[in-house]
C-alpha positions in Angstrom: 0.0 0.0 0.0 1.3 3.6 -0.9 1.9 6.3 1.9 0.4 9.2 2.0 3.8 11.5 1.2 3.5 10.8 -2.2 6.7 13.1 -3.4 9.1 11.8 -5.9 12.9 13.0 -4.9 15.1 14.7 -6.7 18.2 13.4 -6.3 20.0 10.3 -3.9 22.4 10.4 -1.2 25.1 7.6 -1.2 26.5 7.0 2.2 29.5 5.4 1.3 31.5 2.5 3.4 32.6 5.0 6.3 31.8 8.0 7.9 35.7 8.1 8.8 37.8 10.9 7.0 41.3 9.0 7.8 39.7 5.9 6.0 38.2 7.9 3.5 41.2 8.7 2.1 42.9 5.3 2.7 39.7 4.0 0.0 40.1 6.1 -2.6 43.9 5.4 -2.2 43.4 1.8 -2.2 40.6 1.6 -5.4 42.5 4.4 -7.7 45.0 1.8 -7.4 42.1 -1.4 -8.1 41.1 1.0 -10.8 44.4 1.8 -12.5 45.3 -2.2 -12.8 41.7 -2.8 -14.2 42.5 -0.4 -17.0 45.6 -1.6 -17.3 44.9 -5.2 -17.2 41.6 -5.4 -19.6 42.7 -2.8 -21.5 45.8 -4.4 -22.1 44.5 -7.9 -22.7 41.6 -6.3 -25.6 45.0 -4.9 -27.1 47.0 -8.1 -26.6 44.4 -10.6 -28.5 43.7 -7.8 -30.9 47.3 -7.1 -32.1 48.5 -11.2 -31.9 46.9 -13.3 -34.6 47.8 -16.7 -32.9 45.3 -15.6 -30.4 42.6 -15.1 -33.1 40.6 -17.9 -31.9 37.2 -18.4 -29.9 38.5 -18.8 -26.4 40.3 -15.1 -26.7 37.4 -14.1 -28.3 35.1 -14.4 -25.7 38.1 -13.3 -23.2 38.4 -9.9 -24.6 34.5 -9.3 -24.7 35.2 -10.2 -20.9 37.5 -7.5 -20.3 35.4 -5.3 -21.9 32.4 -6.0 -19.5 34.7 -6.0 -16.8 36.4 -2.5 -17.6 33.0 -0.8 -18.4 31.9 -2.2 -14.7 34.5 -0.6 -13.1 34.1 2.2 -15.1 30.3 2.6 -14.0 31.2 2.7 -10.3 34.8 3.3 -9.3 35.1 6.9 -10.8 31.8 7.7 -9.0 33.0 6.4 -5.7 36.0 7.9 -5.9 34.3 11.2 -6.3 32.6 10.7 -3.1 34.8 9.5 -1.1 36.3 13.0 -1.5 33.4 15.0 -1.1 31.1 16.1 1.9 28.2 15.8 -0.6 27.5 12.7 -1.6 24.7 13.7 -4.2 23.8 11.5 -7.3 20.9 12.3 -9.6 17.9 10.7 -10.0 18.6 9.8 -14.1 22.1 9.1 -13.3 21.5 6.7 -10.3 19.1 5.0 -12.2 21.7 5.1 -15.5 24.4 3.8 -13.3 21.7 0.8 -12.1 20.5 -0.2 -15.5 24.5 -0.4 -17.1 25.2 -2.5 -14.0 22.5 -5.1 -14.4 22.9 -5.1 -18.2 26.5 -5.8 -17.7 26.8 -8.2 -14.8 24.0 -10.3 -16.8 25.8 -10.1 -20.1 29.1 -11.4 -18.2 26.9 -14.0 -16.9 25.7 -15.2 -20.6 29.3 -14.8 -21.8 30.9 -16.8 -18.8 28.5 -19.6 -20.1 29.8 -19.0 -23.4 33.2 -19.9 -22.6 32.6 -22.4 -20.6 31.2 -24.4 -23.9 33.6 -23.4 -25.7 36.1 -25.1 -23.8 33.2 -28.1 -23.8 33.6 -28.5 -27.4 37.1 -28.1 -27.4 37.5 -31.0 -25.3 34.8 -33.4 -25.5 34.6 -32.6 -29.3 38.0 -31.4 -30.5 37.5 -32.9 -34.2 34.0 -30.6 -34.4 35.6 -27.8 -32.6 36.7 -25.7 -35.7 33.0 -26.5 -37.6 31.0 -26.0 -34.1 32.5 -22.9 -32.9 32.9 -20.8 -35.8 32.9 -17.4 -36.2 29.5 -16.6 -37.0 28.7 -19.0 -34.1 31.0 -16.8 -31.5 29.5 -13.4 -32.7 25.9 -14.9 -32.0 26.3 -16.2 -28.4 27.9 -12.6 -27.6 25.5 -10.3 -29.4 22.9 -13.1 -27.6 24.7 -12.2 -24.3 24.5 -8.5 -24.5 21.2 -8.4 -25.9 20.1 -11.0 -22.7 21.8 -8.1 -20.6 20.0 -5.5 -22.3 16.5 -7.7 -21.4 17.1 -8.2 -18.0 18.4 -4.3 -17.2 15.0 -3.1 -19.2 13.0 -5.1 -17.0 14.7 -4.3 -13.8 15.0 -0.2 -14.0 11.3 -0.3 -15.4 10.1 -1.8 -12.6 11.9 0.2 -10.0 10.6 3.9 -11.9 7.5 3.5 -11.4 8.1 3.4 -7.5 8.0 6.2 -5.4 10.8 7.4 -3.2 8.9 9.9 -0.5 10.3 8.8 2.8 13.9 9.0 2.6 16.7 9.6 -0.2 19.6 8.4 1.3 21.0 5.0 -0.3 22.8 3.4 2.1 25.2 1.5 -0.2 28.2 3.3 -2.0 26.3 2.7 -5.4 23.2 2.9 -7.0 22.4 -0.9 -6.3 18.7 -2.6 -7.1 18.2 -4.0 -3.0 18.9 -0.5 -1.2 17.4 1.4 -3.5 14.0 -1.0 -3.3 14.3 -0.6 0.7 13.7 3.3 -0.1 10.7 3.1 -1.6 7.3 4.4 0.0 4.9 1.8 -1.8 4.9 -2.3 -1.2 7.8 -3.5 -3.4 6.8 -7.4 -2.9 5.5 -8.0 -6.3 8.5 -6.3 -8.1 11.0 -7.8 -5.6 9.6 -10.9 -6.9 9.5 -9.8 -10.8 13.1 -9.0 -10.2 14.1 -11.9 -8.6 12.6 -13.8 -11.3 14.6 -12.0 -14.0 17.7 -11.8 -12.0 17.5 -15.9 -10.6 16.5 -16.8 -14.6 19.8 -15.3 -15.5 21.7 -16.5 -13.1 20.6 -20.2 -13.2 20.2 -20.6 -16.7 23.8 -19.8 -17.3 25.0 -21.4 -14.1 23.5 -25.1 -14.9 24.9 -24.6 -18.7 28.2 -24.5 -17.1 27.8 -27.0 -14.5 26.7 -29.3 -17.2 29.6 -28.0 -19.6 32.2 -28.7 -16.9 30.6 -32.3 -15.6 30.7 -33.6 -19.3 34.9 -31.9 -19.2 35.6 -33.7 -16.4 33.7 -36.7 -17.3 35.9 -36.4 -20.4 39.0 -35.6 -18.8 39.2 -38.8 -15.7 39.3 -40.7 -19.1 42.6 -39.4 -20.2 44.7 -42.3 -19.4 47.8 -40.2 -19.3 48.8 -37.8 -16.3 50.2 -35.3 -18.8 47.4 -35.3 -20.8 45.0 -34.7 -17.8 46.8 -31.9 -16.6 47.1 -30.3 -20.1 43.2 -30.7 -20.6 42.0 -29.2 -17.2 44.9 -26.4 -17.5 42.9 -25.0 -20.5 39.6 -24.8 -18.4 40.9 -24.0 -15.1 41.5 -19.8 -14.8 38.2 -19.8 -16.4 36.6 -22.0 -13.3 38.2 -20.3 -11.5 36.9 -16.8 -12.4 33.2 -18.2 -13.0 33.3 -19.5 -8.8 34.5 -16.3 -7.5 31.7 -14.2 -9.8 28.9 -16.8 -9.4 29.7 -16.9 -5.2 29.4 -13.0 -4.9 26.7 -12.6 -7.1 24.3 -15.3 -5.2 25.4 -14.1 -2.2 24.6 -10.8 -2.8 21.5 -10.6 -4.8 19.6 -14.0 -4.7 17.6 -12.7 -1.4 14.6 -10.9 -0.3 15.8 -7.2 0.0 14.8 -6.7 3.5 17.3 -8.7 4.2 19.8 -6.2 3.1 22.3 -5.9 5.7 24.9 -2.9 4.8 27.8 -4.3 6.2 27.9 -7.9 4.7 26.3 -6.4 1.8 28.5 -3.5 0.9 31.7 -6.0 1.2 30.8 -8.5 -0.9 29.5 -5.8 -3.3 33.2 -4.4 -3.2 34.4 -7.4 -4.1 32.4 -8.1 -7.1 31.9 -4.3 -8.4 35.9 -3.8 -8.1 37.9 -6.7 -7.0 36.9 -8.9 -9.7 37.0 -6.7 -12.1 40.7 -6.5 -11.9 41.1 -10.2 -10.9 39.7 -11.4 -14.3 42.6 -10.5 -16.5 45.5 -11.5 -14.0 43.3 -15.1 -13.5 43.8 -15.4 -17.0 47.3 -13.9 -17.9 49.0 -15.2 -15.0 47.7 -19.0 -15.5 48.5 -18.7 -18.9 51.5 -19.4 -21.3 49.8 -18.6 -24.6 48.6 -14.4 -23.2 52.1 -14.4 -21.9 53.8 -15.5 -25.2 51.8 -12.9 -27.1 52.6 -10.5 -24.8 56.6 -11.4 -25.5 55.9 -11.4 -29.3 54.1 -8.0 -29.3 56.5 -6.4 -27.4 59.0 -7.4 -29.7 56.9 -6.6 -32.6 56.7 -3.1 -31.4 60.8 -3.0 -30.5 61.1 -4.3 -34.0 58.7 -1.5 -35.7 60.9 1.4 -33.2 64.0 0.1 -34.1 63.4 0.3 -37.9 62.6 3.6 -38.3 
């Protein structure tokens, strides 16, 4: 049932992690830092499986769409947040909390889609390797990620829609450090169960739907791989699959955690960490996951790098 202040705010206020000045400042030390290896690191892996043909191939493919998602993530909160943490006003606007919430769901659920992606890839290169080439062509590739975005677009449409037409009379202070879906909800003045369950819906669709595709992608890999009756050959085929497992349980754990809930069981301590761990953490994890584990990024880094000595040294 509505309230009888019936007065649509202006504006938000984001309280932020602390009230404290000292730690303040020790935040936006600590995520310009986050932020400046996210750029680096995404930016830099676009560039690397852009500029090195050998890495021309589905798996990179879908890896540099991923750094693109992740860099645009960071770049819809971190700058934002680190605006804040320097200033006593804490004021975002209406149409720009509401843009910032509608690029994060679009993005987080196109990750999600393109995670799944991957992990069939790597499904098809090993339980199929003969079909690979035929199966994962490059039509193929550029349909599952315009079907990803476009899934992201779907899901963010639905969500913002649903939260516009609420009313926001009581209070506009956001008790999160971004414009999130579940402390925003907690402002409004009217009964948000039936779009907390609309959401839900959406947001547990997406997140299932592309969770069991790669459970089932990785149970038929592994099913595959304890039939490897060499050691070598084992290690080699779970190598290939194992940053990207790696990535998809640390998204997928913070992501369930944080949003598969009723809201009013938002708590802003437990709920605000794990949301900086998602929002920024992961974000710059992603591309070290996957350079660091991996001899073919880090061979293409050696050969552009000496590409571009080679071009210098020329002139």
């Amino acid at each position: 049932m509505g309230r009888k202040n019936n007065t649509q705010v202006p504006d938000f206020i984001l309280l932020g992690l602390t009230d404290s000045e000292e730690i303040q400042l020790g935040l936006f030390m600590l995520f310009l830092q986050i932020y400046l290896v996210t750029v680096l690191g995404n930016a830099g892996m676009i560039l690397i499986v852009r500029l090195d043909l050998l890495l021309h191939t589905p798996m990179y493919f879908f890896l540099s769409h991923l750094s693109f998602l992740d860099l645009s993530y960071s770049t819809v909160i971190i700058p934002k947040t680190l605006e804040n943490l320097l200033s006593s006003t804490k004021y975002i606007s209406y149409v720009g909390c509401f843009t910032q919430m509608y690029f994060l769901v679009f993005l987080g659920a196109a990750e999600c889609f393109l995670l799944s992606s991957m992990a069939y890839d790597r499904y098809v290169a090993i339980c199929s390797p003969l079909h690979y080439p035929v199966v994962m062509s490059t039509r193929f590739c550029c349909s599952l990620v315009f079907g990803s975005y476009l899934i992201g677009f779907a899901d963010s449409f639905v969500n913002v829609l649903c939260i516009s037409r609420l009313h926001f009379c009581d209070s506009n202070v956001i008790h999160h450090f971004f414009c999130d879906t579940p402390p925003v909800l907690a402002l409004s003045c009217f009964d948000t169960h039936d779009i907390e369950i609309m959401i839900f819906v959406v947001a547990g669709s997406t997140l299932m739907v592309s969770l069991i595709t790669i459970s089932v992608s990785y149970v038929s890999i592994l099913s595959t791989i304890l039939k490897i009756t060499s050691t070598s050959g084992q290690r080699k085929a779970f190598s290939t699959c194992a940053s990207h497992l790696l990535g998809v349980t640390i998204f997928y754990g913070a992501t369930i955690f944080t949003y598969l809930k009723p809201s009013r069981s938002y708590s802003s301590g437990k709920d605000q960490v794990a949301s900086v761990f998602y929002t920024i953490v992961i974000p710059m994890l992603n591309p070290l996951i996957y350079s660091l584990r991996n001899k073919e990024v880090k061979n293409a880094l050696i050969r552009v790098m000496q590409k571009g000595e080679s071009s210098e040294q020329l002139k």
